[in-house]
C-alpha positions as YAML, in Angstrom:
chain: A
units: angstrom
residues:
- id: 1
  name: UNK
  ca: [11.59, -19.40, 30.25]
- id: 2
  name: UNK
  ca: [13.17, -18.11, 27.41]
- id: 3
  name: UNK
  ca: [17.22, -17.24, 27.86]
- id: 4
  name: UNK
  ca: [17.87, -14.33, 25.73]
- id: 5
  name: UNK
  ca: [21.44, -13.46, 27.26]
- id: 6
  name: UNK
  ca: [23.62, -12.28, 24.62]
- id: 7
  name: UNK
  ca: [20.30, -11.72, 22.04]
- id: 8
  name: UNK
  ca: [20.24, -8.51, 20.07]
- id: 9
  name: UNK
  ca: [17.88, -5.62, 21.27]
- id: 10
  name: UNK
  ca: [15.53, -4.68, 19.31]
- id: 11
  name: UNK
  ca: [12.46, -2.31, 19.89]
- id: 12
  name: UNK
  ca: [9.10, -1.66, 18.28]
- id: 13
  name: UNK
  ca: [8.87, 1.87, 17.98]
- id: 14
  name: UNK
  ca: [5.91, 3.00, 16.93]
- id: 15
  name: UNK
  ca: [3.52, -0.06, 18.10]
- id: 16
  name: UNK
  ca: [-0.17, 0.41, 19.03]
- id: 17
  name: UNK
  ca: [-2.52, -1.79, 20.78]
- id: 18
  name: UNK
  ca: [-3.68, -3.36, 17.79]
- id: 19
  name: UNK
  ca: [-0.28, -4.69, 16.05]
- id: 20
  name: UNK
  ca: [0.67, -5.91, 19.59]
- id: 21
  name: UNK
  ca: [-2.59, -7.63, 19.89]
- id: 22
  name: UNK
  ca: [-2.16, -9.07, 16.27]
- id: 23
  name: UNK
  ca: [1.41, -9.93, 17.02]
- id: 24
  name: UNK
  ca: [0.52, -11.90, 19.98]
- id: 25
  name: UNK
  ca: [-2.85, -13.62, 18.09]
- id: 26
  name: UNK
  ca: [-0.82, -14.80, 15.93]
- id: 27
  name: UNK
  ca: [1.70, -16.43, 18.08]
- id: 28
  name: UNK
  ca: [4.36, -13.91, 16.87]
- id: 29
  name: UNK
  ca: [4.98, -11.50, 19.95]
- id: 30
  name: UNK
  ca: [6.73, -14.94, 21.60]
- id: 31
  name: UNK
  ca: [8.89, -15.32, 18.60]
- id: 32
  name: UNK
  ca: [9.79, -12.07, 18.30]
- id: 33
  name: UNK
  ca: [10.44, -12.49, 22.49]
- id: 34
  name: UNK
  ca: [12.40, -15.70, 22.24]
- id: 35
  name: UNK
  ca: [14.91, -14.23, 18.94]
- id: 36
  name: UNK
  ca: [15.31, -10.77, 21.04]
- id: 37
  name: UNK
  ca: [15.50, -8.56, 23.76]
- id: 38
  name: UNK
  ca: [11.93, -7.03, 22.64]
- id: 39
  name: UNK
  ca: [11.05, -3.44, 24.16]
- id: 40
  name: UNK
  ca: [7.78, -2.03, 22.98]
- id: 41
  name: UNK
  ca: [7.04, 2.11, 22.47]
- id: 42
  name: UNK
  ca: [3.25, 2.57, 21.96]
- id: 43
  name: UNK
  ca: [2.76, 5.40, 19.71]
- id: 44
  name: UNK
  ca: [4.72, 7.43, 17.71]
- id: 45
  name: UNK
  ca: [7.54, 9.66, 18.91]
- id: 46
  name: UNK
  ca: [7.35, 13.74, 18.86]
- id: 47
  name: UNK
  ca: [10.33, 14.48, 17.35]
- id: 48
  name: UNK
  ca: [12.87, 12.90, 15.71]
- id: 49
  name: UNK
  ca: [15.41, 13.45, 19.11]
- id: 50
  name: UNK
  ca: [12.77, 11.48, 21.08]
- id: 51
  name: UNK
  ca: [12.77, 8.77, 18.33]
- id: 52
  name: UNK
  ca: [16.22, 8.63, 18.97]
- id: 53
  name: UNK
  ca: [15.94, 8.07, 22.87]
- id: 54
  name: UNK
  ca: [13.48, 5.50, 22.11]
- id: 55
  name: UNK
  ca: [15.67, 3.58, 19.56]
- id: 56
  name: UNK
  ca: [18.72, 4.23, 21.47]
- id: 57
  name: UNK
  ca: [20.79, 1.28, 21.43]
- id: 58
  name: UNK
  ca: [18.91, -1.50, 19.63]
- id: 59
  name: UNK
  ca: [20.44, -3.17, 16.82]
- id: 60
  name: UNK
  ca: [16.24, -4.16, 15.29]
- id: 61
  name: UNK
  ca: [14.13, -1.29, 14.50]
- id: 62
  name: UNK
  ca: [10.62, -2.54, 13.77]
- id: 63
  name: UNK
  ca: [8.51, 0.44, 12.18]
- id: 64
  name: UNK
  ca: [5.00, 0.72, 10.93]
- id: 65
  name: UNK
  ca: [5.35, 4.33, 9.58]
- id: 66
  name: UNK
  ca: [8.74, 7.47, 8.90]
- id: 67
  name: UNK
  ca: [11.57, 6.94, 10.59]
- id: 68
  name: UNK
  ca: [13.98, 10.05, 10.78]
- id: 69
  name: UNK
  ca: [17.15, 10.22, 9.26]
- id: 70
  name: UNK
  ca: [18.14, 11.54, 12.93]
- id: 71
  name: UNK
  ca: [18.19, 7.97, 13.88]
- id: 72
  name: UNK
  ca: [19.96, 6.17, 10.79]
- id: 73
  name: UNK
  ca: [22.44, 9.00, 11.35]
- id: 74
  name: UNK
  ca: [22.94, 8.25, 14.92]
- id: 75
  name: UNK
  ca: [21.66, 5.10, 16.40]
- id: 76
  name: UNK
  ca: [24.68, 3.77, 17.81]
- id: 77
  name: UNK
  ca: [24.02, 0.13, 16.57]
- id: 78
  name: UNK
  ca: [21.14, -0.21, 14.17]
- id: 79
  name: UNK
  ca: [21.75, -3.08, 11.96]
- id: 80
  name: UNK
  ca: [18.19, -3.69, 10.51]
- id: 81
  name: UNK
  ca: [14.86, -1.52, 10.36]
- id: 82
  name: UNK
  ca: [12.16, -4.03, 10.04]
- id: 83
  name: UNK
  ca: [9.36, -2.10, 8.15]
- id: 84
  name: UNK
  ca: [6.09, -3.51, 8.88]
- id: 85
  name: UNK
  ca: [4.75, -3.13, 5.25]
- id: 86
  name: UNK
  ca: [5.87, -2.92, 1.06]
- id: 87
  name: UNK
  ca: [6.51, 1.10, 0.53]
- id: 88
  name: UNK
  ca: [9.91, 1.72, 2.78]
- id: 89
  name: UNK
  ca: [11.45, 3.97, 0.64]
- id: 90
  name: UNK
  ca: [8.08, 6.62, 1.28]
- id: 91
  name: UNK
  ca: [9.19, 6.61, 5.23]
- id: 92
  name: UNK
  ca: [12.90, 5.70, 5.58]
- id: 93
  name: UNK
  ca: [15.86, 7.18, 3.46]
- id: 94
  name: UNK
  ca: [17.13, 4.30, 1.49]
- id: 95
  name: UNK
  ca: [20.45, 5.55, 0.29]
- id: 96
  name: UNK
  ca: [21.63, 7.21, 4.03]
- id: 97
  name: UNK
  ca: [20.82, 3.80, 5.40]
- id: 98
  name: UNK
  ca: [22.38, 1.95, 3.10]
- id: 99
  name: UNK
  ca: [25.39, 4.51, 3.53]
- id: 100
  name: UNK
  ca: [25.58, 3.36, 7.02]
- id: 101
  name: UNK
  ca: [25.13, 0.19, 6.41]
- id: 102
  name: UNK
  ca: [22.09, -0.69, 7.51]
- id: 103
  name: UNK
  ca: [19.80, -3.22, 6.25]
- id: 104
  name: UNK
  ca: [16.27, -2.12, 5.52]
- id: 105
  name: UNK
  ca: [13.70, -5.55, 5.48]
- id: 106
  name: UNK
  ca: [9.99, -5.10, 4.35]
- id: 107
  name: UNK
  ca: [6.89, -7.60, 3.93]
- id: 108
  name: UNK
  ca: [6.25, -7.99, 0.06]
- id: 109
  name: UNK
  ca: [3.49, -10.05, -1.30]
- id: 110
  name: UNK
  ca: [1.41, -10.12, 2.12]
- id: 111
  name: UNK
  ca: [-1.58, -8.18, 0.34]
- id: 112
  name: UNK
  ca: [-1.47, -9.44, -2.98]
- id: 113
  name: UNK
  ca: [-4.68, -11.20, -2.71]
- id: 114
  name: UNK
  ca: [-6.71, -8.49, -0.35]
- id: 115
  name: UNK
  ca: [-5.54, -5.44, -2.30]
- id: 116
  name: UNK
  ca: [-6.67, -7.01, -6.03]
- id: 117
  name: UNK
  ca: [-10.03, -7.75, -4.21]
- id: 118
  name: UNK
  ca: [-10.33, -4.28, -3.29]
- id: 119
  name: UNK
  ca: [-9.99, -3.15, -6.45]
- id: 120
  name: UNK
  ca: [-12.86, -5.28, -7.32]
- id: 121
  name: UNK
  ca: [-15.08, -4.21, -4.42]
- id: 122
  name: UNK
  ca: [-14.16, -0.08, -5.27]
- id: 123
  name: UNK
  ca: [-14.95, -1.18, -9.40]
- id: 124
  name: UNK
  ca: [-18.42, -2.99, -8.12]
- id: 125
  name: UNK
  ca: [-19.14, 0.04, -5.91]
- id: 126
  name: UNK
  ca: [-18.66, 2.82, -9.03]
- id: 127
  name: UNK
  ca: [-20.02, 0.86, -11.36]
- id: 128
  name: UNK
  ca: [-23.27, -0.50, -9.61]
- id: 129
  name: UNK
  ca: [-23.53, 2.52, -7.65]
- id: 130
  name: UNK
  ca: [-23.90, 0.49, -4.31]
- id: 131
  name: UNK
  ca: [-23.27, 3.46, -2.27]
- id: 132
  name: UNK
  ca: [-25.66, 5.60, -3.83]
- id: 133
  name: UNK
  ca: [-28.47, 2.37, -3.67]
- id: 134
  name: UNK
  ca: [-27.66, 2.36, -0.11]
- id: 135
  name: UNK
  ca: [-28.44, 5.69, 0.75]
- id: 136
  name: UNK
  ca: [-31.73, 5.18, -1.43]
- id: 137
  name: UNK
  ca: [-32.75, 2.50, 0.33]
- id: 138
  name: UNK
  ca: [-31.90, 4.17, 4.19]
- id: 139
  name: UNK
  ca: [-34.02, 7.43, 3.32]
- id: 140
  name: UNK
  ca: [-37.02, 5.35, 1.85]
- id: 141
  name: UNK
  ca: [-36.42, 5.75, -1.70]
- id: 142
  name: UNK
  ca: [-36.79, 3.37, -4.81]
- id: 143
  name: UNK
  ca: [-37.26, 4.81, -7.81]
- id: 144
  name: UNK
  ca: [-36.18, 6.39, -10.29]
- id: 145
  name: UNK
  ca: [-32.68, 5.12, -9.90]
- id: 146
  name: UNK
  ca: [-29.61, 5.10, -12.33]
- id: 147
  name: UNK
  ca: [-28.90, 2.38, -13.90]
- id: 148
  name: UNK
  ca: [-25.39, 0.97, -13.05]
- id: 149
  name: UNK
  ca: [-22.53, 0.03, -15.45]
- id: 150
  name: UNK
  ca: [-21.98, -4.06, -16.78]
- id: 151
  name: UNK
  ca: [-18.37, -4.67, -16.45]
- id: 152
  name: UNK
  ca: [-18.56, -7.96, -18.86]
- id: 153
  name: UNK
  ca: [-17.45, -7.19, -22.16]
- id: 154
  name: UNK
  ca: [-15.55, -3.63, -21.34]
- id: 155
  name: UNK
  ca: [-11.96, -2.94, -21.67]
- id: 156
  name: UNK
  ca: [-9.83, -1.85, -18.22]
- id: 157
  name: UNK
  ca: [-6.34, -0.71, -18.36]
- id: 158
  name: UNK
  ca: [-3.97, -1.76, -15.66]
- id: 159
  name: UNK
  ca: [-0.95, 0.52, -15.17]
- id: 160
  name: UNK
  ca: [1.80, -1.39, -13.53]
- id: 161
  name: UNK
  ca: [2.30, -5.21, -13.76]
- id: 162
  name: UNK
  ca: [3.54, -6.07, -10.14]
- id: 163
  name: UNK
  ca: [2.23, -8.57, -8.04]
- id: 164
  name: UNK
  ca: [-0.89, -6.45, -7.01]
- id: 165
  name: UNK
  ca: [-1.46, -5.35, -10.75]
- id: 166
  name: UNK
  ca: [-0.66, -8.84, -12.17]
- id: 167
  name: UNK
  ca: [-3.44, -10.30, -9.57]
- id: 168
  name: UNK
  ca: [-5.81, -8.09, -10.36]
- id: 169
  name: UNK
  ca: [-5.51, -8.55, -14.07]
- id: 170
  name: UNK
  ca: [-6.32, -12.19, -13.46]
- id: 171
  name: UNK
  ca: [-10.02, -11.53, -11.52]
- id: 172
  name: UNK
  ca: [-10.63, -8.96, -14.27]
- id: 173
  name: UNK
  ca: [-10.18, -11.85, -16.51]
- id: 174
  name: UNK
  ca: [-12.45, -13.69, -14.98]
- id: 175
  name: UNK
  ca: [-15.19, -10.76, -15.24]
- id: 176
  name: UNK
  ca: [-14.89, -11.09, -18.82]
- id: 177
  name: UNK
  ca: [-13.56, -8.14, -19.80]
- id: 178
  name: UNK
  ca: [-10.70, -7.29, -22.06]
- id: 179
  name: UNK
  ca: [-7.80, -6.38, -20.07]
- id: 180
  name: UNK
  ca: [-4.65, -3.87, -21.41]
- id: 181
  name: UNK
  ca: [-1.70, -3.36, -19.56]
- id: 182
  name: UNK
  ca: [0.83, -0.76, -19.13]
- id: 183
  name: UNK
  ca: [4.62, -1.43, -17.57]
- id: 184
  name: UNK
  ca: [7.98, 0.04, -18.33]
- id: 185
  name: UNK
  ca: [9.30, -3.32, -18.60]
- id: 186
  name: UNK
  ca: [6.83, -6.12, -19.91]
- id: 187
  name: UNK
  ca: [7.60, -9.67, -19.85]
- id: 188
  name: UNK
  ca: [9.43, -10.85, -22.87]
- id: 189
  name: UNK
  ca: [7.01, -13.60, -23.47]
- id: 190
  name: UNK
  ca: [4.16, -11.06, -22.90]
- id: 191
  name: UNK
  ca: [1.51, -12.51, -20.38]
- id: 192
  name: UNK
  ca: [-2.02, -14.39, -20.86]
- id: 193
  name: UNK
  ca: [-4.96, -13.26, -20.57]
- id: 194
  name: UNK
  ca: [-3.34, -9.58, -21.03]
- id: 195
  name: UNK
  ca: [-2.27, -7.19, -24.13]
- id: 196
  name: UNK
  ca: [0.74, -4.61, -23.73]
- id: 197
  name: UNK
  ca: [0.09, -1.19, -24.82]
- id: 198
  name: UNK
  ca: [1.56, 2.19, -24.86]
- id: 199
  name: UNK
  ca: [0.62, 3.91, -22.15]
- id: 200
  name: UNK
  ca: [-1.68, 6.70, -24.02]
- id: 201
  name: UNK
  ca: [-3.11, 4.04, -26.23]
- id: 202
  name: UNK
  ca: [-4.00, 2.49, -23.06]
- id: 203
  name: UNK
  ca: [-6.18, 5.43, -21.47]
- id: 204
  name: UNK
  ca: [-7.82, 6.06, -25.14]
- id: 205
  name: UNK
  ca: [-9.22, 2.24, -25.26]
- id: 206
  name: UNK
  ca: [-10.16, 1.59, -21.75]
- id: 207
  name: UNK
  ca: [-13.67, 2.02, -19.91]
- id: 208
  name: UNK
  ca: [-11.73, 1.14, -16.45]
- id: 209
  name: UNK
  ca: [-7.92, 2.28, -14.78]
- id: 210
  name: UNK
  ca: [-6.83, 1.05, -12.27]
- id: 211
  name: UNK
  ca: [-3.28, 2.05, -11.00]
- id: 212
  name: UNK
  ca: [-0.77, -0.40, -9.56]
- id: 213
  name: UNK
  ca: [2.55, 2.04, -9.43]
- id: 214
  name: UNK
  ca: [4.84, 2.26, -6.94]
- id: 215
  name: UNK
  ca: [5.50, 6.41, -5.83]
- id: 216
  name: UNK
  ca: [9.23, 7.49, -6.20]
- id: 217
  name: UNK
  ca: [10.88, 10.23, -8.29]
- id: 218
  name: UNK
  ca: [9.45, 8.85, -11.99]
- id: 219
  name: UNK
  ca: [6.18, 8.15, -10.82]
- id: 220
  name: UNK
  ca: [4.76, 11.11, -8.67]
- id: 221
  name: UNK
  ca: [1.89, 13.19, -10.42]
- id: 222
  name: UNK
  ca: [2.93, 10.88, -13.53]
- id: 223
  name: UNK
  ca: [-0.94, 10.89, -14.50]
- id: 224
  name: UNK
  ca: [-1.42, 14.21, -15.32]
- id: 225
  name: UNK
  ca: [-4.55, 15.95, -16.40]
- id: 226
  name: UNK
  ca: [-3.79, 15.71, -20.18]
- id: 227
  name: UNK
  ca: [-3.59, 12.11, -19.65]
- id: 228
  name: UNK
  ca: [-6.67, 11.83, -18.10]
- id: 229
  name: UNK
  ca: [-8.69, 14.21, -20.36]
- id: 230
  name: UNK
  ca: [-7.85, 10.57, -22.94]
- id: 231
  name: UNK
  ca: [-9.83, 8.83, -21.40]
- id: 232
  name: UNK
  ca: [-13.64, 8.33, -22.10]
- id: 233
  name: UNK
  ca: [-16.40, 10.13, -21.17]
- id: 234
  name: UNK
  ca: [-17.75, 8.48, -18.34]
- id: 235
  name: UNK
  ca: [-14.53, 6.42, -17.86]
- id: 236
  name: UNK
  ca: [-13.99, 4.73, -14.09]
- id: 237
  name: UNK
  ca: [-10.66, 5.18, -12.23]
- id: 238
  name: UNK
  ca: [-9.43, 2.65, -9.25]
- id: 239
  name: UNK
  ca: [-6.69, 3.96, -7.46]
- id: 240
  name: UNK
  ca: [-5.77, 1.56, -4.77]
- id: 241
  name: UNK
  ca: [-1.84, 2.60, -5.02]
- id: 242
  name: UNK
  ca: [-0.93, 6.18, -4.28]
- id: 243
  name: UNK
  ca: [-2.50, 9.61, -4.58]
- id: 244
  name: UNK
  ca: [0.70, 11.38, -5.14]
- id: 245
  name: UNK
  ca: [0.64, 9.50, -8.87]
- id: 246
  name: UNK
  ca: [-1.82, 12.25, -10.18]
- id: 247
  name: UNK
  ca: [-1.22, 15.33, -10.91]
- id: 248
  name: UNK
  ca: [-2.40, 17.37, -8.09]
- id: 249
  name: UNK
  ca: [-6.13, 18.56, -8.18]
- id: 250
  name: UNK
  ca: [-6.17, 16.82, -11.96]
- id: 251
  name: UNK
  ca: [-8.86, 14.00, -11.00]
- id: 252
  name: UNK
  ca: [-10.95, 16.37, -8.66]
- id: 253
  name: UNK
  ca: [-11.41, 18.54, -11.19]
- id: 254
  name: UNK
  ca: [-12.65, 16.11, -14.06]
- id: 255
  name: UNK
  ca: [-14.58, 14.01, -11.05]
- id: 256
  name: UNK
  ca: [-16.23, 17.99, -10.09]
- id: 257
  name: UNK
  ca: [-17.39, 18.46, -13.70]
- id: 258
  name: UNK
  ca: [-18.61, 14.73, -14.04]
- id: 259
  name: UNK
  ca: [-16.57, 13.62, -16.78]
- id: 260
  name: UNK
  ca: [-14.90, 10.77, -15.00]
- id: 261
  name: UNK
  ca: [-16.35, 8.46, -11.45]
- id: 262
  name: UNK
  ca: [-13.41, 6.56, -9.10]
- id: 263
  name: UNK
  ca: [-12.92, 4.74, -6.47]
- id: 264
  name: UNK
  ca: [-10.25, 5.82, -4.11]
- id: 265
  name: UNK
  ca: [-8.51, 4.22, -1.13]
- id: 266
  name: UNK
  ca: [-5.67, 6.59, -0.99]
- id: 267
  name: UNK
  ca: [-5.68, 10.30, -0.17]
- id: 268
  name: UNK
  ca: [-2.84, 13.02, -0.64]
- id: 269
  name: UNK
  ca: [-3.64, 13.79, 3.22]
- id: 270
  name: UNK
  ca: [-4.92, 10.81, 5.06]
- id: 271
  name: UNK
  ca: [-7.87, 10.98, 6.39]
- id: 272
  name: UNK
  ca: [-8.94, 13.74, 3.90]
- id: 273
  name: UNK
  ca: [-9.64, 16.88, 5.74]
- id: 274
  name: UNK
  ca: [-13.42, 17.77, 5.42]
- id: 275
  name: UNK
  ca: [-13.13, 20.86, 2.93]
- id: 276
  name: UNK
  ca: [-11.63, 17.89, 0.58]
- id: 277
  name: UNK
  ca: [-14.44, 17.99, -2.71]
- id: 278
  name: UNK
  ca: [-14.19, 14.02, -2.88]
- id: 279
  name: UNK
  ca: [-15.84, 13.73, 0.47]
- id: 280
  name: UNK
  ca: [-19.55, 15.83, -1.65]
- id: 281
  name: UNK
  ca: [-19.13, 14.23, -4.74]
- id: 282
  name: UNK
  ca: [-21.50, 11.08, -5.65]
- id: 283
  name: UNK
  ca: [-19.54, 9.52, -8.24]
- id: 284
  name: UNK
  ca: [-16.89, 8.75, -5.86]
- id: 285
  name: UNK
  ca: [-16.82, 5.68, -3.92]
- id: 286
  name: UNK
  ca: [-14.00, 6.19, -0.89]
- id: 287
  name: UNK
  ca: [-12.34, 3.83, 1.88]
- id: 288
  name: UNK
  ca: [-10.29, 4.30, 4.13]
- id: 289
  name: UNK
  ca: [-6.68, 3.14, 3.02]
- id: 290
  name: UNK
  ca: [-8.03, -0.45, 3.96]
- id: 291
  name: UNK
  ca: [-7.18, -2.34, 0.69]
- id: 292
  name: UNK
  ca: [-4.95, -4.50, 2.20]
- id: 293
  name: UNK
  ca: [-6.39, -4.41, 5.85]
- id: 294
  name: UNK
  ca: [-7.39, -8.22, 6.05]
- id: 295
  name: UNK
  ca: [-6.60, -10.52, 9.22]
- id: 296
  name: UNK
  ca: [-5.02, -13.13, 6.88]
- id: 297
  name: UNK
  ca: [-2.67, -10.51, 5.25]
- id: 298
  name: UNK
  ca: [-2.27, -8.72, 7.95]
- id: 299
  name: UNK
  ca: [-0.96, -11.79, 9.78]
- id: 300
  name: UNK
  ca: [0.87, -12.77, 6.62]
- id: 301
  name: UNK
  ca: [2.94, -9.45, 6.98]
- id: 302
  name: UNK
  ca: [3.84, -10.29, 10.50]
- id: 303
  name: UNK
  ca: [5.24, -13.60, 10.07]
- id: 304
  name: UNK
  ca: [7.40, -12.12, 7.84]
- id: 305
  name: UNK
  ca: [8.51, -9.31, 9.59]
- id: 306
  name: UNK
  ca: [9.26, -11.59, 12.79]
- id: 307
  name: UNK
  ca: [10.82, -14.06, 9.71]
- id: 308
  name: UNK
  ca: [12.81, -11.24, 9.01]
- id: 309
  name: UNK
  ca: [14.11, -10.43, 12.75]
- id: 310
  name: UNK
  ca: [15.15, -14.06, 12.65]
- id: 311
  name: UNK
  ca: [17.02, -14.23, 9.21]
- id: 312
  name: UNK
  ca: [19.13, -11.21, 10.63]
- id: 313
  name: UNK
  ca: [19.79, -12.75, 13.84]
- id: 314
  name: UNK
  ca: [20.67, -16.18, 12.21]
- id: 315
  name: UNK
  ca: [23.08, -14.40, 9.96]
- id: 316
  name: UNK
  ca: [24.42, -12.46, 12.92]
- id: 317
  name: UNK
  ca: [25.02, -15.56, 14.61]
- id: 318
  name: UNK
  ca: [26.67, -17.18, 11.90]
- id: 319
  name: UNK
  ca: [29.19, -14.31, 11.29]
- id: 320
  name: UNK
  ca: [30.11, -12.99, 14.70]
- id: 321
  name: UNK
  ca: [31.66, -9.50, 15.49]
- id: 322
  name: UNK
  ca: [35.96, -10.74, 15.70]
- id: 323
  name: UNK
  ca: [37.13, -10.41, 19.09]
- id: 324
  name: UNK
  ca: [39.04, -7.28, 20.65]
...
């Protein structure tokens, strides 16, 4: 057995039976249980004063979803939040937690791969119409049918070149189409396979967006309705990122009156409540915020939250609190 005297406390505060299960598949509950004093809350606290209670003295916070500023305020001796995912800054505050000093960790990378095929699978579904051919098929119907859309030989537009977008530009490559990208900082050397463009040029040229942004300050409801009145008639959107980077109501609208299709795996309120106009439209293909929901990413991002716990205990170790 494991001695863990003197090893920091740390507590998994919003854990359900699922990540502990994963944790444990994947041989990373006894790491996690041989670096620390692990306590586990299942679900996630009422209130911020009951998150408190729960994190009370741990030094590791590991979180799957908002932490309140309650606890980076108060927790007697956080150290590190260990957030179990890429987008931190949408469910901790950044700056009052690096006022106190406290070290935020996150997984990047771990859905590189499963996110990029997503896209594909949402692009497949719009433009062959798979859902609709489904239903066809289930209710006894054939013909007529719609034909579907040939992706080889159309332009898409990728806006934002990170990991995910970068990725995704490469299987779209592969398609044979002609691939346009827009970032606020392209490589100097540009990128193969890929053209820079401005981002308006971009929408006017391309058949296909597909949004790869993170959301903070200069990105929410940066795709307005103006901007997506540029785009063509008929024109597919992908938007495996964030709602919040439309304009509110801007896409339902043009989706309503048929001008655009999309595939969606975000939602400004997830799940979409059931008076949403997505959930009647049929040139709308929608999942469940499940882009990146694969076991090998999924156990990808928990090796390196548990790799995380470790590089902050290591350091710890290595620089010791001086003596009283």
């Amino acid at each position: 057995m494991t001695d863990r005297t003197g090893s920091p406390r740390a507590v998994y505060a919003d854990a359900n039976e699922g990540s502990i299960r994963a944790l444990r598949d994947a041989g990373q509950l006894q790491r996690l249980n041989d670096l620390t004093m692990l306590d586990v809350h299942y679900g996630t606290p009422s209130s911020p004063s009951e998150f408190l209670s729960v994190v009370d003295d741990a030094e590791i916070v590991i979180i799957g979803g908002a932490l309140p500023d309650l606890v980076l305020r108060q927790a007697p001796k956080l150290e590190l939040v260990c957030f179990v995912g890429q987008g931190a800054a949408n469910f901790v505050n950044l700056p009052l937690a690096a006022s106190r000093g406290i070290k935020i960790a996150v997984t990047p990378g771990y859905g590189t791969a499963a996110v990029s095929e997503h896209v594909l699978a949402l692009l497949f579904g719009v433009a062959r119409r798979i859902s609709e051919g489904d239903r066809h098929v289930r209710e006894n119907r054939w013909r007529p049918f719609s034909p579907g859309t040939q992706l080889a030989g159309k332009t898409v537009g990728i806006i934002g070149y990170g990991d995910i977008g970068a990725h995704t530009a490469s299987l779209l490559n592969a398609l044979g189409t002609r691939v346009l990208v827009w970032t606020r900082s392209p490589p100097a050397g540009g990128a193969p396979g890929v053209q820079f463009k401005p981002l308006n040029d971009l929408l006017k040229e391309a058949d296909v967006v597909s949004l790869h942004l993170e959301l903070n300050e200069q990105t929410q409801g940066m795709i307005t309705g103006s901007m997506l009145d540029l785009l063509k008639r008929g024109a597919i959107l992908i938007n495996t990122a964030r709602a919040e980077l439309i304009e509110g109501g801007a896409l339902e609208r043009r989706l309503t009156d048929g001008v655009l299709s999309a595939g969606l795996d975000v939602f400004i309120t997830e799940p979409p409540l059931q008076d949403n106009p997505l959930l009647k439209l049929n040139n709308v293909v929608l999942s469940p915020h499940q882009g990146y929901h694969t076991p090998e990413a999924f156990a990808a991002m928990l090796e390196m939250v548990v790799d995380n716990v470790r590089d902050h205990v290591s350091d710890s170790h290595r620089h010791p609190e001086p003596s009283a």
